[in-house]
One Martini backbone bead per residue (centre of mass of N, CA, C, O) as a GRO file, in nm:
protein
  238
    1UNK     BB    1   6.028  11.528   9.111
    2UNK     BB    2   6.094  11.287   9.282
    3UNK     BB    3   6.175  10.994   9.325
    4UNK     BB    4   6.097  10.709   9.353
    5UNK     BB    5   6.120  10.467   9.598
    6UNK     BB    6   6.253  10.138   9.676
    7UNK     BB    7   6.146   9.842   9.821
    8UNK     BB    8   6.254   9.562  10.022
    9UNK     BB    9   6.081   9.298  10.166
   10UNK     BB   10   6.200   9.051  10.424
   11UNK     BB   11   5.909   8.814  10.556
   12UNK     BB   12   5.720   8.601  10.675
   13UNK     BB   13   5.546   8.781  10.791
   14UNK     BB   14   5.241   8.836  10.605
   15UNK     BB   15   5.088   9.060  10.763
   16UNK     BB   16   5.330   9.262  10.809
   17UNK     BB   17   5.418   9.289  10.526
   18UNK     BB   18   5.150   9.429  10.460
   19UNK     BB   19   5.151   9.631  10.615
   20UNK     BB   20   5.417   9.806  10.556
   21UNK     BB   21   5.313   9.834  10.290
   22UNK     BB   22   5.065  10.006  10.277
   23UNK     BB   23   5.221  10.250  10.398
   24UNK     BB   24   5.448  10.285  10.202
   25UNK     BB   25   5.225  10.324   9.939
   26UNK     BB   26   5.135  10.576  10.123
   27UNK     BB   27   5.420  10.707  10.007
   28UNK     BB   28   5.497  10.601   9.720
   29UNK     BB   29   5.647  10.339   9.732
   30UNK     BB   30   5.827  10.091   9.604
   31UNK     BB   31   5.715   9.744   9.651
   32UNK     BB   32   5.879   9.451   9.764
   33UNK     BB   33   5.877   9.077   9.816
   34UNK     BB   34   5.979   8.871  10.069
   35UNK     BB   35   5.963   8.527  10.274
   36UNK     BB   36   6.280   8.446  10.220
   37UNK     BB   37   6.587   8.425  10.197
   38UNK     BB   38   6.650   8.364   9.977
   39UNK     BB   39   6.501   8.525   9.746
   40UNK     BB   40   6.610   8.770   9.912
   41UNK     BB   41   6.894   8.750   9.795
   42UNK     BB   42   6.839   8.774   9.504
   43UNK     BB   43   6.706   9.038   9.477
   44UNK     BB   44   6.959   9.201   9.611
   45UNK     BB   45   7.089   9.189   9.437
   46UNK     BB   46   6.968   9.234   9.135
   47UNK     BB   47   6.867   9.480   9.234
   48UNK     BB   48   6.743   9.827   9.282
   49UNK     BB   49   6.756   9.915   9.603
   50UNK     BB   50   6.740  10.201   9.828
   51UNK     BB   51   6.601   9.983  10.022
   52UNK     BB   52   6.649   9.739  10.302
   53UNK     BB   53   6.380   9.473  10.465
   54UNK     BB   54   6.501   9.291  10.739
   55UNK     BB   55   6.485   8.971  10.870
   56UNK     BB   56   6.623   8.721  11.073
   57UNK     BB   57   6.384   8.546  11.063
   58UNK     BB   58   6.424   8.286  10.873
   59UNK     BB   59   6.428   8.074  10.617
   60UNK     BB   60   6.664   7.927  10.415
   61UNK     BB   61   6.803   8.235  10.552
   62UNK     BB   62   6.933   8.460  10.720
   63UNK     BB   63   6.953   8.807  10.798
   64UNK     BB   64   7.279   8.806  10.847
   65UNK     BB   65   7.375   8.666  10.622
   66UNK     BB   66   7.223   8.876  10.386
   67UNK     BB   67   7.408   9.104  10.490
   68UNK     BB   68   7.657   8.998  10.433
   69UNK     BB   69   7.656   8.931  10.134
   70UNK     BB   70   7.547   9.229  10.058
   71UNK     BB   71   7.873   9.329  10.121
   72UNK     BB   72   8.018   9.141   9.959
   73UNK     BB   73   7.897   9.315   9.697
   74UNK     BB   74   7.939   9.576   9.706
   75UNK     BB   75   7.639   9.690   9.863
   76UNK     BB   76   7.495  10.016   9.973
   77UNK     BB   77   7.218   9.930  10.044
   78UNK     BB   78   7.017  10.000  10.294
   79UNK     BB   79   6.974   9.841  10.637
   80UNK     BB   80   6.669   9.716  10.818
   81UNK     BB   81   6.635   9.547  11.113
   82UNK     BB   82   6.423   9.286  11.181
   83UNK     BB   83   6.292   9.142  11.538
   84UNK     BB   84   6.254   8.959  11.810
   85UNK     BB   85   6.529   9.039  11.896
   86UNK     BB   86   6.708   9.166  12.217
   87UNK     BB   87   6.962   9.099  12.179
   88UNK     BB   88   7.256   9.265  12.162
   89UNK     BB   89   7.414   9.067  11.963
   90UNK     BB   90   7.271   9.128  11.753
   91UNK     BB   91   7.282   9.340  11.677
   92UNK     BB   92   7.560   9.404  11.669
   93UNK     BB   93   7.610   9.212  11.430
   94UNK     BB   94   7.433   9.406  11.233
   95UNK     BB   95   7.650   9.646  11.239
   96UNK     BB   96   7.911   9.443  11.195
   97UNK     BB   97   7.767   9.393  10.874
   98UNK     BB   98   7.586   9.663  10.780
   99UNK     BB   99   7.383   9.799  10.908
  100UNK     BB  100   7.163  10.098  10.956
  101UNK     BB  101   6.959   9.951  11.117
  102UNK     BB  102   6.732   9.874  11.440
  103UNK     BB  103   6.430   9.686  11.508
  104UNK     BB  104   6.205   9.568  11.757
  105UNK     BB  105   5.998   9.380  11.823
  106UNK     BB  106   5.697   9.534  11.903
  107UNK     BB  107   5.588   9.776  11.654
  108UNK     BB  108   5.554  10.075  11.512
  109UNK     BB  109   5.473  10.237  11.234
  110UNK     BB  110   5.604  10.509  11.290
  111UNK     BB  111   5.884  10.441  11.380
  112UNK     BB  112   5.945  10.294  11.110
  113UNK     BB  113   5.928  10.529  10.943
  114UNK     BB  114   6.103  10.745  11.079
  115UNK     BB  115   6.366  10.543  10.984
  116UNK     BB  116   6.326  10.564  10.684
  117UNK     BB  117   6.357  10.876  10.670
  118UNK     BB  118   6.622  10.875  10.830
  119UNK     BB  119   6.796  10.738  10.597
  120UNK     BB  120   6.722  10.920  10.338
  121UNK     BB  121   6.847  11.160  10.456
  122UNK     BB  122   7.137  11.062  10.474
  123UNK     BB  123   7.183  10.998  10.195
  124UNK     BB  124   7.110  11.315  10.090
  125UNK     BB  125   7.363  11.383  10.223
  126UNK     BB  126   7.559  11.252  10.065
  127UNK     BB  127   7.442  11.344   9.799
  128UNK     BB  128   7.550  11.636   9.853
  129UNK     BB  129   7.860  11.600   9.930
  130UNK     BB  130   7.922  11.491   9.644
  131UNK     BB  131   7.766  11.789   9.491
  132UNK     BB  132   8.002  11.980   9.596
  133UNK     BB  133   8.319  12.167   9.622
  134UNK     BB  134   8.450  11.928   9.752
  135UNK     BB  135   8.661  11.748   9.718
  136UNK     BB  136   8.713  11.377   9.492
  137UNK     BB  137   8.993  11.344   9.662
  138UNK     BB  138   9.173  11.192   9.894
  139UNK     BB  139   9.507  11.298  10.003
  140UNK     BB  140   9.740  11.055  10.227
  141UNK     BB  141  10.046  10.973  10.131
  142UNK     BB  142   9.907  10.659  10.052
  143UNK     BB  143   9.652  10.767  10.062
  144UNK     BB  144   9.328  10.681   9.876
  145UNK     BB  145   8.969  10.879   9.835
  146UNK     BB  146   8.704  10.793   9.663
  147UNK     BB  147   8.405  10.952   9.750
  148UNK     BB  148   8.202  10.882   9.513
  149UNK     BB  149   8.316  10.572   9.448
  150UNK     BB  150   8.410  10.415   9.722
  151UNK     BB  151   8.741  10.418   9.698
  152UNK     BB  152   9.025  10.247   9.827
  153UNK     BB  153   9.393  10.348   9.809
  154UNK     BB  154   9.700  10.161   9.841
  155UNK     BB  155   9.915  10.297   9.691
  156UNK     BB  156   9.839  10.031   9.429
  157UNK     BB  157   9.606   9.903   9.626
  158UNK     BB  158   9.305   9.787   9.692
  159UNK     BB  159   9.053   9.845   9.959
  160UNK     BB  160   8.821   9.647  10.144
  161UNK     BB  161   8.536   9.808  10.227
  162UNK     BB  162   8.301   9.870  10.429
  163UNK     BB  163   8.069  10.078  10.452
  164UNK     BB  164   8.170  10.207  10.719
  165UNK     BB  165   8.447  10.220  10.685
  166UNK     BB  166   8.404  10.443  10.481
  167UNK     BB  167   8.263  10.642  10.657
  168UNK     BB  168   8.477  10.640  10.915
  169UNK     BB  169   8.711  10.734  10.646
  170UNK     BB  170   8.554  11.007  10.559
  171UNK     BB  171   8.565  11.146  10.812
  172UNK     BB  172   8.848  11.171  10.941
  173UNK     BB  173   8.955  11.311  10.692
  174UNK     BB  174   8.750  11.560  10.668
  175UNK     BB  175   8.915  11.561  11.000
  176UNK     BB  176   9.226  11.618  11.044
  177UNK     BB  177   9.326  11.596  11.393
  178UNK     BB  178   9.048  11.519  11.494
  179UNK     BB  179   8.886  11.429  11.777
  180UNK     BB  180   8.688  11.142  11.869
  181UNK     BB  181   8.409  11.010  12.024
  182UNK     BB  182   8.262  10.722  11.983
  183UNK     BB  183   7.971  10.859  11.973
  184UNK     BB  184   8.027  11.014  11.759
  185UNK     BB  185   8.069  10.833  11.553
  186UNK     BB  186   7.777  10.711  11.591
  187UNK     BB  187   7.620  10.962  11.521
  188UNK     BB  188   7.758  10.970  11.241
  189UNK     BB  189   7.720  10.694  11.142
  190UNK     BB  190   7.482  10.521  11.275
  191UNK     BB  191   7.335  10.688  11.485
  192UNK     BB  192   7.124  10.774  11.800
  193UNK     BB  193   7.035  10.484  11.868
  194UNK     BB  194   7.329  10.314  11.934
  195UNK     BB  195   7.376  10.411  12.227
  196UNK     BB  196   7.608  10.215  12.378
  197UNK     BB  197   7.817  10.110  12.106
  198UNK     BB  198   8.122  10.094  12.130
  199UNK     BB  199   8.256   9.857  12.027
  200UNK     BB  200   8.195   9.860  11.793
  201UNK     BB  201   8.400  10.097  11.714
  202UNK     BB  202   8.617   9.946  11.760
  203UNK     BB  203   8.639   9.705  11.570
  204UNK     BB  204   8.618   9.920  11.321
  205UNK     BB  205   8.903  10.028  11.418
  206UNK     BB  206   9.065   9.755  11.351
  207UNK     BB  207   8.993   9.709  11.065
  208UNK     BB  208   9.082   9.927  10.945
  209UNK     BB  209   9.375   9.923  11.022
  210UNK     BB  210   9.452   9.620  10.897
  211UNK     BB  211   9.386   9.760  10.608
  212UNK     BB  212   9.608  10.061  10.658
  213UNK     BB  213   9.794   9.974  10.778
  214UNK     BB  214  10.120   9.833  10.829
  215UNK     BB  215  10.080   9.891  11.183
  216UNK     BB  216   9.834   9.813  11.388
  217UNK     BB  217  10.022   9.836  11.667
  218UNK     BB  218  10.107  10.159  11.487
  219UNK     BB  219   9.948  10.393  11.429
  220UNK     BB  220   9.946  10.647  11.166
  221UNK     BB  221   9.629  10.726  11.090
  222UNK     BB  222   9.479  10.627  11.367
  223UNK     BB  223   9.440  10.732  11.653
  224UNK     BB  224   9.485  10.744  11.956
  225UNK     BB  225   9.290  10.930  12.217
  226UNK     BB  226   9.306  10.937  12.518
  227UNK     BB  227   9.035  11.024  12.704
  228UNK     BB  228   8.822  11.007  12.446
  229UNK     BB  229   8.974  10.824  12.123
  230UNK     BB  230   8.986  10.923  11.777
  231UNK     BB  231   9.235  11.030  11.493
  232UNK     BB  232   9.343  11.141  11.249
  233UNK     BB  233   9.599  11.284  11.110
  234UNK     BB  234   9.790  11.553  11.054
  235UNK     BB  235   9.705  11.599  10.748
  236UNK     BB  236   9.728  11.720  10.423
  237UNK     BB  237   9.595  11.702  10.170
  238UNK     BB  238   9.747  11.647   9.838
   0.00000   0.00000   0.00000
C-alpha cells in the first residue's frame, strides 16, 4: 500500500482547520495543526511534511513570511496558500516566493481536495522521473544539474535556486533548444490554473539568469526566443 501522507494545516479559523481536516482524515492523510504563524513555522520547518496548507493571514507571522523562510531553508514541501484576498499581488507574491498552487476563500471543499490531488500527482510524477532510466546529471558546459539531488553547481560553486527556479532550470535543460511559451512554462511548471501569470514566468527566468549567466544581459543559457519566450541552449548534455 502506498504510504500514508501527512499534512500540516496553519489557520487560525479553527471552524474551517477543523472542517479541512475531517475530510483529509476522511482520506486517510496524517493531518497536524497549527493556530499562528511563528508556531506553524516551527513545525513546518521541523517536520517532515508531503503538504503544507497556509493561510496567509495569520496572527503572529503571516503566510508569505512563513512560504519564504521555508524555502530558504531548501524545504522543497509544496505549499498550498489559503487566503480571503483576491489580489492579483498576493497571488504573485505567493508564487513568487515558491508556493505551488494558491486558492481564495470562500472555496468548495471539493475544490480544495482536488488541488491536493493534484499536486500529489505532480509529486508523483517527479519522482517517477528521477527512478526512471534517464542520466541523473544533466551537464552543459560548465553548468551542471543534479537532478536526484535537486543541487545545481556552476563551474565548482554551488548556485542557490529555489524551488520553482530548480524546476524551471530542469525543463530547458531536459529539452535543450525547445522554445517554450510562458504559458507552456506556467503549465509545465506552475500548473494550469496560473494561467495568464506570465510576468511570473518573467521575473523567475531573469533571477534563474542572474544566477547562472555570466552576464545576465547577454545570456548564454537561456535565450529569448522573441514572439514566442524562451529556450535553454541547444548543447547536448556532456
Amino acid at each position: 500500500m502506498p504510504q500514508t501522507k501527512s499534512i500540516l494545516i496553519i489557520e487560525d479559523d479553527q471552524d474551517l482547520t477543523e472542517l479541512i481536516a475531517l475530510h483529509l482524515k476522511d482520506l486517510n492523510y496524517i493531518v497536524e495543526k497549527a493556530a499562528d504563524g511563528e508556531s506553524g513555522m516551527d513545525m513546518a520547518l521541523e517536520g517532515n511534511y508531503d503538504l503544507i496548507i497556509l493561510d496567509l493571514m495569520l496572527p503572529e507571522m503571516d503566510g508569505l513570511e512563513i512560504c519564504k523562510k521555508v524555502r530558504q531553508q531548501n524545504h522543497f514541501t509544496p505549499i498550498l496558500i489559503l487566503s480571503a484576498k483576491s489580489e492579483e499581488l498576493d497571488k504573485i507574491l505567493g508564487l513568487e516566493l515558491g508556493a505551488d498552487d494558491y486558492i481564495t476563500k470562500p472555496f468548495s471543499v471539493r475544490e480544495l481536495l482536488a488541488r491536493i490531488k493534484a499536486i500529489f500527482r505532480r509529486m508523483q510524477a517527479d519522482h517517477e522521473s528521477i527512478r526512471d532510466d534517464r542520466p541523473k546529471v544533466l551537464e552543459f558546459d560548465h553548468l551542471c544539474i543534479y537532478l536526484d539531488k535537486r543541487k545545481v553547481v556552476l563551474g565548482d560553486k554551488p548556485v542557490d535556486l529555489t524551488a520553482k527556479e530548480f524546476d524551471l532550470l530542469t525543463l530547458f535543460c531536459s529539452h535543450p533548444g525547445r522554445a517554450f511559451s510562458r504559458q507552456e512554462l506556467l503549465d509545465l511548471v506552475w500548473g494550469y490554473q496560473f494561467e495568464g501569470y506570465d510576468h511570473t514566468v518573467n521575473s523567475h527566468i531573469n533571477r534563474l539568469r542572474n544566477k547562472i549567466e555570466n552576464n545576465p544581459a547577454d545570456p548564454f543559457y537561456i535565450r529569448t526566443v522573441w514572439g514566442v519566450g524562451y529556450s535553454f541552449v541547444e548543447l547536448e548534455p556532456a
